[in-house]
N, CA, C and O atoms as CSV, one atom per row, in Angstrom:
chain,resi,resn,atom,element,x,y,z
A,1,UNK,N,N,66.275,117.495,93.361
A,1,UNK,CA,C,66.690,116.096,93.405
A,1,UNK,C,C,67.938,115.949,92.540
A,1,UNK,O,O,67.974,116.003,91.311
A,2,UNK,N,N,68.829,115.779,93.273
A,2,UNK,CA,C,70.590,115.493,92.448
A,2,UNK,C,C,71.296,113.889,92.306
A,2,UNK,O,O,72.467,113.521,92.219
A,3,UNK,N,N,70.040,113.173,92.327
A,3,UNK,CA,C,70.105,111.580,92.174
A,3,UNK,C,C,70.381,111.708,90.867
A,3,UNK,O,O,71.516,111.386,90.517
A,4,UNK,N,N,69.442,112.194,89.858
A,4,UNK,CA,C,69.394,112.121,88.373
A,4,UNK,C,C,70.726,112.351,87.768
A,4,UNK,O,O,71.368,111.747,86.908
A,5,UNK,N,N,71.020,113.765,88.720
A,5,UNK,CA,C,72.274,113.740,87.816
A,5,UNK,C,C,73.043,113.291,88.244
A,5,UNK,O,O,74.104,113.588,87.694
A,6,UNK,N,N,73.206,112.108,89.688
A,6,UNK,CA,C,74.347,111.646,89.828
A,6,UNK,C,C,74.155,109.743,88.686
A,6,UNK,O,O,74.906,108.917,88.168
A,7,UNK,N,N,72.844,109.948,88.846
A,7,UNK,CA,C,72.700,108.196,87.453
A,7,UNK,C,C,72.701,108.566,86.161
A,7,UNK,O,O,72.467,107.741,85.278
A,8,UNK,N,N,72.987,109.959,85.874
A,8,UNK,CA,C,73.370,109.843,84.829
A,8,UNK,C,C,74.746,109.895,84.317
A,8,UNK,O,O,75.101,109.634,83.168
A,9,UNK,N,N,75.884,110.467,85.854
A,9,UNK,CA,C,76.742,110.396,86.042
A,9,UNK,C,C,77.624,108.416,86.046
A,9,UNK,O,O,78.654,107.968,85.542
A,10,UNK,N,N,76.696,107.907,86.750
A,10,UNK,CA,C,77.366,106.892,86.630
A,10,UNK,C,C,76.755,105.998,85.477
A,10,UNK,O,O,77.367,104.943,85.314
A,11,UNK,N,N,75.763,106.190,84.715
A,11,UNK,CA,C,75.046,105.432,83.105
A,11,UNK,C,C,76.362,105.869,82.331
A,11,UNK,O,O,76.894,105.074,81.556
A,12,UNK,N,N,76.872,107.109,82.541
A,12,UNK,CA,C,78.116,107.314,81.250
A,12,UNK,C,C,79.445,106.754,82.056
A,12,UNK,O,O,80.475,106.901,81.397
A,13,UNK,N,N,79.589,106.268,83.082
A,13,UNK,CA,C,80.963,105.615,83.551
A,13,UNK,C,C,80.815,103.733,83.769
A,13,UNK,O,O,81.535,102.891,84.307
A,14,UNK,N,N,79.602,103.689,83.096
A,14,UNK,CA,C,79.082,102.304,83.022
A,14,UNK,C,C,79.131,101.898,81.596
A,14,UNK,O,O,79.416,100.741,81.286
A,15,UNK,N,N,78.842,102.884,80.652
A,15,UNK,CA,C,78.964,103.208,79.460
A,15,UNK,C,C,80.088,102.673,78.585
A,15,UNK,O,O,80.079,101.948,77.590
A,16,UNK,N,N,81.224,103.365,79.397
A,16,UNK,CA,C,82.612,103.461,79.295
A,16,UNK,C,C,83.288,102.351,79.537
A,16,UNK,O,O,84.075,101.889,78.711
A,17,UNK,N,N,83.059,101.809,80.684
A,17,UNK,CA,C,83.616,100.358,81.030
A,17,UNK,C,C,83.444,99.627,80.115
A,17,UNK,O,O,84.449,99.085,79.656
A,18,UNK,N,N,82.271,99.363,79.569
A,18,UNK,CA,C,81.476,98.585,78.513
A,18,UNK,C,C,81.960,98.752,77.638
A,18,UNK,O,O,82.643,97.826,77.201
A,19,UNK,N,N,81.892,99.979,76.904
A,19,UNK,CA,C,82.751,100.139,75.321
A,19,UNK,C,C,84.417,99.449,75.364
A,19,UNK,O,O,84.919,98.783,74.459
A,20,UNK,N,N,85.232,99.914,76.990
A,20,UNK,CA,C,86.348,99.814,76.664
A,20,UNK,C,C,86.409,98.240,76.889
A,20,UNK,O,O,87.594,97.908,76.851
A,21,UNK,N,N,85.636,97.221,77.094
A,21,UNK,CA,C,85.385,95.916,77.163
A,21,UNK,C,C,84.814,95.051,76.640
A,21,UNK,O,O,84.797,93.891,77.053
A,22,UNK,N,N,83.999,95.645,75.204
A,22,UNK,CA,C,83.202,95.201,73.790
A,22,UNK,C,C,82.271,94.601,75.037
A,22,UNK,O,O,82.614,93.419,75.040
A,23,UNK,N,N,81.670,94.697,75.682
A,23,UNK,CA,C,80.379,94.223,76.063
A,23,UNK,C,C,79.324,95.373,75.773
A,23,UNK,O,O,79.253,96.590,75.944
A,24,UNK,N,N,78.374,94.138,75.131
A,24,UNK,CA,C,77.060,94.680,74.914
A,24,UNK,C,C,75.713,94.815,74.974
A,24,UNK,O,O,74.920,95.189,74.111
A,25,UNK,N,N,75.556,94.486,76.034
A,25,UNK,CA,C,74.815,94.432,77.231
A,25,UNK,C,C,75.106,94.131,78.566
A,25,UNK,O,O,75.792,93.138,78.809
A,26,UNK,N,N,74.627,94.939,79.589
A,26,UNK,CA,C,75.064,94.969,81.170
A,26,UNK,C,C,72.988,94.475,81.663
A,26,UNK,O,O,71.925,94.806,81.139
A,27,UNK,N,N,73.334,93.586,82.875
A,27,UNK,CA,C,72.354,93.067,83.321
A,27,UNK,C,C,71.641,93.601,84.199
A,27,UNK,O,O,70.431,93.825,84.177
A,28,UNK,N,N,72.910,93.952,85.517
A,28,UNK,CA,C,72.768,94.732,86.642
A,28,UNK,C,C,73.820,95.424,86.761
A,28,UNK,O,O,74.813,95.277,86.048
A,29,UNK,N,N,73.665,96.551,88.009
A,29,UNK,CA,C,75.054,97.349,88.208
A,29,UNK,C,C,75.185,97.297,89.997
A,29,UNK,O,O,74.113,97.566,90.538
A,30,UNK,N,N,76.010,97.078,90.687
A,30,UNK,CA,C,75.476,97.131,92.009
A,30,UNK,C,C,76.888,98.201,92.146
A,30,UNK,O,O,78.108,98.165,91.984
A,31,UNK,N,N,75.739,99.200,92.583
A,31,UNK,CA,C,76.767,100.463,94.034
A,31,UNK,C,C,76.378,100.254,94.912
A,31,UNK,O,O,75.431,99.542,95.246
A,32,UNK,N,N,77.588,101.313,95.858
A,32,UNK,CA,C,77.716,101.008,97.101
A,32,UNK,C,C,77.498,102.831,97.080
A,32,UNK,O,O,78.048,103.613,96.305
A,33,UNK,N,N,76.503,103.167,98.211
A,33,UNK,CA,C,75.962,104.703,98.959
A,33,UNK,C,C,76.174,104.863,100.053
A,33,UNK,O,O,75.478,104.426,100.970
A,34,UNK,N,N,77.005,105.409,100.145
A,34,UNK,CA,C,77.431,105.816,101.894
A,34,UNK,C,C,76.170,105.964,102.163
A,34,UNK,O,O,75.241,105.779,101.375
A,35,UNK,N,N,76.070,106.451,103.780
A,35,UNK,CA,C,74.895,106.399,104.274
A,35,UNK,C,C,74.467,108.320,104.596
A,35,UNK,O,O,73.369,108.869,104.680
A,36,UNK,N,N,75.938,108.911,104.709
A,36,UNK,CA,C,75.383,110.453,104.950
A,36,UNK,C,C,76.189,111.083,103.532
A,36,UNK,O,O,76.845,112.124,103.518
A,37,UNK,N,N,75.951,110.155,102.346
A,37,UNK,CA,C,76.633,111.141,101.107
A,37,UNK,C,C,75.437,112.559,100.843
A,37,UNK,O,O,75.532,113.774,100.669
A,38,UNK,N,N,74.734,111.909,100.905
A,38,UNK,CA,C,73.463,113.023,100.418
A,38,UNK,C,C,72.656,112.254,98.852
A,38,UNK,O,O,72.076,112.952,98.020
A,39,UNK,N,N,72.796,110.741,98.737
A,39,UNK,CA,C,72.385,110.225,98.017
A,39,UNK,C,C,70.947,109.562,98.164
A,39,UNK,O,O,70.981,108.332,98.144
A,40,UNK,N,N,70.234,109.888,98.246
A,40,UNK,CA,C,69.020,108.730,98.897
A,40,UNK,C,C,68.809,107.490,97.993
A,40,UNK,O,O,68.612,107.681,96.793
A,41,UNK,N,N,68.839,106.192,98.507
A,41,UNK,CA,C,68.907,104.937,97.930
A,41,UNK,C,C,67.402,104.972,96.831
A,41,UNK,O,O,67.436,105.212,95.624
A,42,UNK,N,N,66.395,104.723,97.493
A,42,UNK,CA,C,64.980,104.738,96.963
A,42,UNK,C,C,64.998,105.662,96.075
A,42,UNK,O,O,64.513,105.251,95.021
A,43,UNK,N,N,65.472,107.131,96.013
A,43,UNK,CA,C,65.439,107.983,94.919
A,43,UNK,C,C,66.188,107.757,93.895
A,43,UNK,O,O,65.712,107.966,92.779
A,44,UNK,N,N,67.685,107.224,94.047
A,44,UNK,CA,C,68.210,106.867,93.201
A,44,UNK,C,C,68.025,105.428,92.088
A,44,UNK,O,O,68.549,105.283,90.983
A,45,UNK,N,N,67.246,104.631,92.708
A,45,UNK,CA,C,66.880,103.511,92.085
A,45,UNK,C,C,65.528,104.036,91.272
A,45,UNK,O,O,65.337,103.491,90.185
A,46,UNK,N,N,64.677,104.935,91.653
A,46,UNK,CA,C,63.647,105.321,90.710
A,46,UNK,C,C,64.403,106.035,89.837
A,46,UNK,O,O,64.273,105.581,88.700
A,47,UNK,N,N,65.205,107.048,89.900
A,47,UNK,CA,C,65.991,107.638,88.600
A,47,UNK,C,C,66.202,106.540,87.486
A,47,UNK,O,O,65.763,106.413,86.343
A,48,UNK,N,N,67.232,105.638,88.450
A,48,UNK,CA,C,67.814,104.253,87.715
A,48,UNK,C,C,67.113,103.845,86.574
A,48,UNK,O,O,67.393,104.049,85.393
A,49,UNK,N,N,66.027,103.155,87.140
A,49,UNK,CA,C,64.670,102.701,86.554
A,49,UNK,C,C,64.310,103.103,85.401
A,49,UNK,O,O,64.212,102.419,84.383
A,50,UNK,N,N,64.010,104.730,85.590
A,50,UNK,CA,C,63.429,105.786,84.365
A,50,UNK,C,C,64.264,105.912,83.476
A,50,UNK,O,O,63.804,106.060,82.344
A,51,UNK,N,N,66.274,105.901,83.693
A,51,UNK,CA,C,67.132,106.698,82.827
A,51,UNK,C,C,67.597,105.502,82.002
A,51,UNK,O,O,68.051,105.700,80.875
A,52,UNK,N,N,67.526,104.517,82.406
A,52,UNK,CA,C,68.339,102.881,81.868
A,52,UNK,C,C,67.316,102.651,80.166
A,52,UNK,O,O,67.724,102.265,79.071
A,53,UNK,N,N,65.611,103.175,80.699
A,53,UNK,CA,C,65.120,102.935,79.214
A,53,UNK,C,C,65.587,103.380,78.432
A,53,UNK,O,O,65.574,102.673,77.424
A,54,UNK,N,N,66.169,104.502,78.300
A,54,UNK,CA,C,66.765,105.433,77.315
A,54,UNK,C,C,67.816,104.870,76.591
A,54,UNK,O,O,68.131,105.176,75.440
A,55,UNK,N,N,68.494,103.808,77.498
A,55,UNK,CA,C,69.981,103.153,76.677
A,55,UNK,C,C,69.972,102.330,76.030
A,55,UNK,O,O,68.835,101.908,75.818
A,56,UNK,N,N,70.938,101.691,75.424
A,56,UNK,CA,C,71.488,100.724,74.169
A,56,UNK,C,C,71.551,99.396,75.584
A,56,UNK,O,O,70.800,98.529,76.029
A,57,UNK,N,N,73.230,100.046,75.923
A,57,UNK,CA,C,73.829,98.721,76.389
A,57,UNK,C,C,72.851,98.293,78.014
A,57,UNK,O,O,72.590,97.193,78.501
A,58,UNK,N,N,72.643,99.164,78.306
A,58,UNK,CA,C,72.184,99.193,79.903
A,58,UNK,C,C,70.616,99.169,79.701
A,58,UNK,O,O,69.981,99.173,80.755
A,59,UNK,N,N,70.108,99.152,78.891
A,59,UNK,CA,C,68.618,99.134,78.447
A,59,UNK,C,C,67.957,98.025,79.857
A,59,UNK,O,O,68.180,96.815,79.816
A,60,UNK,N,N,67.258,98.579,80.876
A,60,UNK,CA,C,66.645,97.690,81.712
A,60,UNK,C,C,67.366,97.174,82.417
A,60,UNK,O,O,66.978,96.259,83.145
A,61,UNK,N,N,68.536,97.575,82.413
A,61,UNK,CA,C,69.382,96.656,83.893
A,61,UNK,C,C,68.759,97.289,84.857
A,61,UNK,O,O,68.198,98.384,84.811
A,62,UNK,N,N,68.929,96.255,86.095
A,62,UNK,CA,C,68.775,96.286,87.174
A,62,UNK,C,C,69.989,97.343,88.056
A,62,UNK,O,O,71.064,97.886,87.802
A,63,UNK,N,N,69.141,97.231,89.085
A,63,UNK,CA,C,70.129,98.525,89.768
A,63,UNK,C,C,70.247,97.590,91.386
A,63,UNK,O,O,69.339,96.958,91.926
A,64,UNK,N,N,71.254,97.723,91.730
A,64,UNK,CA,C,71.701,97.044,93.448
A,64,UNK,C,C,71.887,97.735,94.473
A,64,UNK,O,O,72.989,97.258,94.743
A,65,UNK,N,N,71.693,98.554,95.362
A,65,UNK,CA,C,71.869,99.368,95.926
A,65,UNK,C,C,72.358,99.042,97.113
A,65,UNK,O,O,71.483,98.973,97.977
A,66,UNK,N,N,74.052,98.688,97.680
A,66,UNK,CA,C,74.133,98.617,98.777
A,66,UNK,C,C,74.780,99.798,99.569
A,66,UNK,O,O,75.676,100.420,98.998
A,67,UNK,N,N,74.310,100.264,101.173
A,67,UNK,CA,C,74.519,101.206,102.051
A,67,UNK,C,C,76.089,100.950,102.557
A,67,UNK,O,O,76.477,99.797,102.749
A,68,UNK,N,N,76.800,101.877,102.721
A,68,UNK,CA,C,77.936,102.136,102.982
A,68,UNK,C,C,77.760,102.969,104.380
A,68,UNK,O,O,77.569,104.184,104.439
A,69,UNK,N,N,77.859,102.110,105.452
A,69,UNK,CA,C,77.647,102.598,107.042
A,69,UNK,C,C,78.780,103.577,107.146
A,69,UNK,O,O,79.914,103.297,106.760
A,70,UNK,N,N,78.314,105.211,107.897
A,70,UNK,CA,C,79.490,106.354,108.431
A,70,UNK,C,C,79.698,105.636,109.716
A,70,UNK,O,O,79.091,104.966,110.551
A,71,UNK,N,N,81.139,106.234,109.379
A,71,UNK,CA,C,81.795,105.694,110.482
A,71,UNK,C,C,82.864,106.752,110.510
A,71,UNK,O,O,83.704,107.100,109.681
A,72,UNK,N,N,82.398,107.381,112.424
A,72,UNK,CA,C,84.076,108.601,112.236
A,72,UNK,C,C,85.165,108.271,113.066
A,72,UNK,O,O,85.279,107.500,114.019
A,73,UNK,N,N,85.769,108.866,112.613
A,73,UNK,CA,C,87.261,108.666,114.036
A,73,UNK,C,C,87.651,109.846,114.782
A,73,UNK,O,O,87.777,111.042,114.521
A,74,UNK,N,N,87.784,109.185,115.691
A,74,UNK,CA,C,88.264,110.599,116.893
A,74,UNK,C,C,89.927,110.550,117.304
A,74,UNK,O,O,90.628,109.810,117.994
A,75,UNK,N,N,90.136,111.733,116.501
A,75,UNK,CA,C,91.892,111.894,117.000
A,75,UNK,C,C,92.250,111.798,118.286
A,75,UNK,O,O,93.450,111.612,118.484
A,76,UNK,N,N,91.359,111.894,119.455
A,76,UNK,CA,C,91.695,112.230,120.595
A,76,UNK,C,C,92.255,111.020,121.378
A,76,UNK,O,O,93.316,110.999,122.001
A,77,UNK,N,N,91.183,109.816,121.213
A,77,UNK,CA,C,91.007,108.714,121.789
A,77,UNK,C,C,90.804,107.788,120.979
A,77,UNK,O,O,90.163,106.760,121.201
A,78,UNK,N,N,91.338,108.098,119.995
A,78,UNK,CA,C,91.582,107.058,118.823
A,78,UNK,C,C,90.611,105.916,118.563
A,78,UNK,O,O,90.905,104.896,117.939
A,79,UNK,N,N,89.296,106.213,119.159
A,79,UNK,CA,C,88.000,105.209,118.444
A,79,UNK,C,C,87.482,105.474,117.397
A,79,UNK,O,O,87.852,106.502,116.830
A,80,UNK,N,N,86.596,104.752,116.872
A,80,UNK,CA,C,85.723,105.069,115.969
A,80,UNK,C,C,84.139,104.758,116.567
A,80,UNK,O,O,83.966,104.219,117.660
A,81,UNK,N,N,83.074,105.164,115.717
A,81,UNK,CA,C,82.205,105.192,116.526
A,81,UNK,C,C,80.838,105.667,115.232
A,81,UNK,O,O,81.074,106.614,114.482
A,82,UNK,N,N,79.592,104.964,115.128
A,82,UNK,CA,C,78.606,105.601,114.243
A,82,UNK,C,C,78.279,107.289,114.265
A,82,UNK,O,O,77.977,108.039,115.194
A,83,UNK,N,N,78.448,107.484,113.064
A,83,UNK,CA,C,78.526,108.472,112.629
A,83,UNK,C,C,77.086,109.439,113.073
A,83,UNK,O,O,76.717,110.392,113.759
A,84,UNK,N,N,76.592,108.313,112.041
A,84,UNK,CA,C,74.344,108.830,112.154
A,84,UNK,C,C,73.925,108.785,113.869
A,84,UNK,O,O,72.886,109.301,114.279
A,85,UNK,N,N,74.596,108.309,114.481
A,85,UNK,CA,C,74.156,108.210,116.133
A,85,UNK,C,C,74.506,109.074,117.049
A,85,UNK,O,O,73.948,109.321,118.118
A,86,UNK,N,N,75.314,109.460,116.656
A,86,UNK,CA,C,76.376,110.326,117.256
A,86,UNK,C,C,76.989,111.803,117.153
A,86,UNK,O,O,77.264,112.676,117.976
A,87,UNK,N,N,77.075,111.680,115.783
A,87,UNK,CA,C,77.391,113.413,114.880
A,87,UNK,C,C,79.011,113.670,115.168
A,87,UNK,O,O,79.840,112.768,115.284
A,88,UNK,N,N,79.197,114.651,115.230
A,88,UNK,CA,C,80.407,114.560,115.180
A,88,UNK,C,C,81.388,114.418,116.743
A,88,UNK,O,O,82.452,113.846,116.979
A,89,UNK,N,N,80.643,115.061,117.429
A,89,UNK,CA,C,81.218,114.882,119.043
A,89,UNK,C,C,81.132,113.609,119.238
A,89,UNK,O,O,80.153,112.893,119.024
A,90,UNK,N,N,82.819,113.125,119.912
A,90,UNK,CA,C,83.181,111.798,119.951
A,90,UNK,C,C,82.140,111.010,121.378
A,90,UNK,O,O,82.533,111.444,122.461
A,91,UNK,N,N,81.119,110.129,121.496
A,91,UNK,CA,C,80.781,109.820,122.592
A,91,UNK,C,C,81.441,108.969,123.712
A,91,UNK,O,O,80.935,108.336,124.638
A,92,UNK,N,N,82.506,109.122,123.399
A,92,UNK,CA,C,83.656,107.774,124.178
A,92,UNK,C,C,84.598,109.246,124.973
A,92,UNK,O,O,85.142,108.965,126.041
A,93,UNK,N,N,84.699,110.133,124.666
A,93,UNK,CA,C,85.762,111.017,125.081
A,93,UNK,C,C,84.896,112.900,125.225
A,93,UNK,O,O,85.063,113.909,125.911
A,94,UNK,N,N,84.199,112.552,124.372
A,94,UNK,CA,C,83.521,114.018,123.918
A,94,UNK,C,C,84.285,114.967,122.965
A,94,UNK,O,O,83.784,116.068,122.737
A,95,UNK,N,N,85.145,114.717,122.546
A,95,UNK,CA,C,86.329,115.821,121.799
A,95,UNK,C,C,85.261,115.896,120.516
A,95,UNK,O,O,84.329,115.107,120.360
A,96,UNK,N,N,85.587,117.000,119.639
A,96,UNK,CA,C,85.222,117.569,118.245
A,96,UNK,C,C,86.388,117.517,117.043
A,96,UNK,O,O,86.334,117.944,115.890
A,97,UNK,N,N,87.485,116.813,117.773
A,97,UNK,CA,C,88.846,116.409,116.722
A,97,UNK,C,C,88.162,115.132,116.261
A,97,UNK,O,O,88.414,113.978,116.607
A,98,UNK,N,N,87.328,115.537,115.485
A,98,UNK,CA,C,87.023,114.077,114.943
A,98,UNK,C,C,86.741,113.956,112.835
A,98,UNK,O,O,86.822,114.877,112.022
A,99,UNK,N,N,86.527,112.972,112.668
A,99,UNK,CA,C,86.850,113.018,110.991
A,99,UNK,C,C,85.667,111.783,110.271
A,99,UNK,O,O,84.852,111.204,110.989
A,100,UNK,N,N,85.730,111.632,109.351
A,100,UNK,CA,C,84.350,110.972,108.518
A,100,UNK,C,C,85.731,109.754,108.512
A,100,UNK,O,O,86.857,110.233,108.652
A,101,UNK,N,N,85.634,108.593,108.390
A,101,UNK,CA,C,86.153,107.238,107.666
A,101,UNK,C,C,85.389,107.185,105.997
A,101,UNK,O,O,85.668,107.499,104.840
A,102,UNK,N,N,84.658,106.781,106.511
A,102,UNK,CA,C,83.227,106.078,105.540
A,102,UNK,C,C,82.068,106.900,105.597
A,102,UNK,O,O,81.995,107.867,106.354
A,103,UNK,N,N,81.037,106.505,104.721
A,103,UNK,CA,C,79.928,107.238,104.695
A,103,UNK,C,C,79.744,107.984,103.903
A,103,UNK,O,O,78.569,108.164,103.582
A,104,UNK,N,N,80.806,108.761,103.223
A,104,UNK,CA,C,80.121,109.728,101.990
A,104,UNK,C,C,80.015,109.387,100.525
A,104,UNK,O,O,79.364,109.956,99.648
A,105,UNK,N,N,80.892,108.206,100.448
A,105,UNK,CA,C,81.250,107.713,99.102
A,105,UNK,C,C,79.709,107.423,98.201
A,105,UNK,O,O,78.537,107.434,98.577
A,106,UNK,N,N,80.226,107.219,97.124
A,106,UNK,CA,C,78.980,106.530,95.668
A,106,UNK,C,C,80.502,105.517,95.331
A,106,UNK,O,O,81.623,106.005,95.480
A,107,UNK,N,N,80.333,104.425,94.980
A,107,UNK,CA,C,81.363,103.712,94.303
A,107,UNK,C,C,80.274,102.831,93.316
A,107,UNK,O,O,79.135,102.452,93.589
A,108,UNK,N,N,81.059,102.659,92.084
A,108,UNK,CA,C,80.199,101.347,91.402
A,108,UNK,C,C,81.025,100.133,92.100
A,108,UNK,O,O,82.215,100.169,92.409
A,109,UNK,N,N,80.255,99.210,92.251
A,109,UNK,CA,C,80.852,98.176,93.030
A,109,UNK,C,C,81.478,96.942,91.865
A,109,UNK,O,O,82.630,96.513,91.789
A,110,UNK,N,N,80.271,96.573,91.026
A,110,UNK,CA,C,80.145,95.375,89.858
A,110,UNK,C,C,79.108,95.853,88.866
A,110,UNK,O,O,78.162,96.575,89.179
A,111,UNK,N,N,79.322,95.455,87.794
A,111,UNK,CA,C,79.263,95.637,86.343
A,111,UNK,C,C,78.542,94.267,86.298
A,111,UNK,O,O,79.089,93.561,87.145
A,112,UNK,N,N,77.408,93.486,85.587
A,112,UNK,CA,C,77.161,91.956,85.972
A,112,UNK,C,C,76.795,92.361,84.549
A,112,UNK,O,O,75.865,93.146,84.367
A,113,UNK,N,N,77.770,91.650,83.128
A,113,UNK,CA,C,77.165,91.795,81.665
A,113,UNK,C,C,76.467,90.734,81.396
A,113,UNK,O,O,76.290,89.923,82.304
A,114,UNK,N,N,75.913,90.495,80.098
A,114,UNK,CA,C,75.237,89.046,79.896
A,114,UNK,C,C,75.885,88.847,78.454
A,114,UNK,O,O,75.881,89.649,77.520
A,115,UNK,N,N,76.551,87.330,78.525
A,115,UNK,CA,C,77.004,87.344,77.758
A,115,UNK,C,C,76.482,86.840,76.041
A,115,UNK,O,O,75.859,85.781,76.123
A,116,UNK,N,N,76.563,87.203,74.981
A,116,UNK,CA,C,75.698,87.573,73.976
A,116,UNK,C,C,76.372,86.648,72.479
A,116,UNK,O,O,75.819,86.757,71.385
């Protein structure tokens, strides 16, 4: 399971924001999970959950989890088209010249502090 170390990846870039912004306490955090990063939402919010007790500033925040729909493009015939439905062969043309848009990212989206 590589959730853990990706929330603990983003607890220290949440961390950071915070210090470089004298806030001292964060409420919630809402990311955004592509949908074929290799992140699973539900796993990552139980990490969340478990790793947030451990902190100062983030102590018990909440976690937001929104899905970031794949979406690929096809060089051939210049559509786009769901990623998860489809795979990589374009279904509008059939070609394999095709590419990811969206879908793999982790982004933090919002930081929500409380103010103290």
């Amino acid at each position: 399971m590589h959730e853990l170390g990706v929330v603990f990846h983003c607890i220290d870039q949440v961390n950071k924001i915070a210090a470089e912004n004298n806030v001292k306490k964060i409420n919630s955090v809402t990311v955004e999970i592509g949908e074929v990063s290799t992140v699973i939402p539900a796993l990552f919010e139980d990490c969340w959950s478990w790793a947030v007790k451990k902190e100062t500033v983030l102590k018990d925040a909440k976690i937001k989890v929104e899905v970031i729909k794949a979406i690929t493009y096809c060089e051939d015939c210049k559509s786009e088209y769901p990623t998860v439905q489809y795979g990589k062969v374009c279904p509008n043309c059939k070609s394999e010249r095709t590419y990811l848009l969206t879908g793999n990212e982790l982004i933090i989206k919002e930081i929500e502090a409380v103010e103290v």
